[in-house]
N, C-alpha and C positions, 0 to 999 in steps of 0.2 A: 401249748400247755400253760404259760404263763398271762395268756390270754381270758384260757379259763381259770384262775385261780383269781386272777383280777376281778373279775366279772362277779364270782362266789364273793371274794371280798365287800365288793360294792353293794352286794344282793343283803349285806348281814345277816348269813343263816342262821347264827345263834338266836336273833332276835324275831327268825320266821318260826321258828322249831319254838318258840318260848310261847307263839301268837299260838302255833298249832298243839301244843301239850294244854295251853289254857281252853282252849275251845273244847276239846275232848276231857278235861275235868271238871268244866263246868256245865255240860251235857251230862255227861254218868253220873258226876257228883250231886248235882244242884237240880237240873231241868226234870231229870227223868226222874229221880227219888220222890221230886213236891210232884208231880203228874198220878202219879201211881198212886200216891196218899189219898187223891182226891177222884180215886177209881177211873182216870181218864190217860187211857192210852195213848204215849205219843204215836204221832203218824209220822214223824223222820226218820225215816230209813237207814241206813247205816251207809250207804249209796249218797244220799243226796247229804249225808251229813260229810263227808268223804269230801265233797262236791265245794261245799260251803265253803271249808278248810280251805281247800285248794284257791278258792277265787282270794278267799282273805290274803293269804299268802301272797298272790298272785300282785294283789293294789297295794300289798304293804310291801313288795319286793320295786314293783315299779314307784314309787313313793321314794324309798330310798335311791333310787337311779335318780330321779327329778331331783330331789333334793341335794345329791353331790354336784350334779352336773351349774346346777345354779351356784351351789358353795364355790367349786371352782373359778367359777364366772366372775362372784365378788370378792374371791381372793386377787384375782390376776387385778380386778378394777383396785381394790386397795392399794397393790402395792406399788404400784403408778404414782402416788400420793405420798410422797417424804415431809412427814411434817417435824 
């Protein structure tokens, strides 16, 4: 259990949940309102939009794992270094 709560932590769900509330307000909000203005039906489905989320999430979560795993890397090399 503490394995998976680590793993949630390193993942920063707050900041996946923030990527995916933005992406679904700026489709309903924004894409599909100016679309419609201009009599042009989108073609993104609610499937492939679903789709998109998920992959965004998906490189913004592995991003953040890449990213600790290196922070860790140049903490351990700094602190080798007493200046």
């Amino acid at each position: 259990m503490k394995k998976i709560k680590a793993f949630v932590q390193i993942l920063r769900w707050q900041n996946l949940m923030f990527i995916a509330i933005t992406q679904l307000l700026f489709y309903y909000c924004i894409i599909k309102p100016q679309l419609v203005d201009v009599f042009f039906k989108p073609q993104l489905s609610n499937k492939y939009l679903f789709l998109i989320i998920v992959a965004s999430i998906a490189i913004a979560g592995a991003g953040n794992i890449i990213n600790d795993y290196f922070d860790i890397k140049a903490t351990k090399n700094t602190k080798k270094t007493n200046y």
